[in-house]
Every structure is written in structure tokens, then in C-alpha cells.
C-alpha positions as CSV (number, residue, x, y, z in Angstrom):
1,X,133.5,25.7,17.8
2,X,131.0,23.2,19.4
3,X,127.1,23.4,18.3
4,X,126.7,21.6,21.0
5,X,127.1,24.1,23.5
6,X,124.8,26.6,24.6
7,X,126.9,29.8,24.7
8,X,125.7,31.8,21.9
9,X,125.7,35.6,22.0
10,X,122.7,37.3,19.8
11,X,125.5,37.4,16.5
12,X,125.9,34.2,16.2
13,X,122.4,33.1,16.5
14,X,120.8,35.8,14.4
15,X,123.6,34.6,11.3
16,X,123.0,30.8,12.3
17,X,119.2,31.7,11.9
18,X,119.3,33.9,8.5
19,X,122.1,31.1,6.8
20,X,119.5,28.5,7.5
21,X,116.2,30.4,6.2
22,X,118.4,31.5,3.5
23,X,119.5,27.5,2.6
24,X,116.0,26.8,3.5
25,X,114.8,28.8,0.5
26,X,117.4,27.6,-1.7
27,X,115.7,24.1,-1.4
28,X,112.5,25.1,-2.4
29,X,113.6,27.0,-5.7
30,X,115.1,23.8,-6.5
31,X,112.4,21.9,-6.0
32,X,110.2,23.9,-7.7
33,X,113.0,24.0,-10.8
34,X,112.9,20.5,-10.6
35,X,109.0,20.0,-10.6
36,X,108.2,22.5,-13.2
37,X,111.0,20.5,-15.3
38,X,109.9,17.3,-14.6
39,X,106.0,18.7,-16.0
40,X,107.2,20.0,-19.2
């Protein structure tokens, strides 16, 4: 399966779009983790 094409039905896209808010958010925890470590 290409990314590159355009043929998405609203499944794919809506999973696409909630894996990469989800790994979005994992990114900030850890950078927060990593902040409020670095502080201490």
C-alpha cells in the first residue's frame, strides 16, 4: 500500500489520523518526562 496515492476511503484516513494524534501525544509525554527529569 502506496501513501502516495490518493485513494483513501474515510477508514483509512480516520485510523491514519487518530495513530498520528495518538504518536503525537506520546512525544509530548516524553518530553515533558524528560524536562521535568532534566529539572530535578
Amino acid at each position: 500500500r502506496s501513501f502516495r496515492s490518493g485513494n483513501y476511503d474515510k477508514g483509512e484516513m480516520g485510523v491514519a489520523s487518530v495513530s498520528l494524534f495518538w504518536h503525537f501525544v506520546d512525544v509530548i509525554w516524553i518530553i515533558l518526562f524528560l524536562l521535568i527529569y532534566v529539572w530535578q
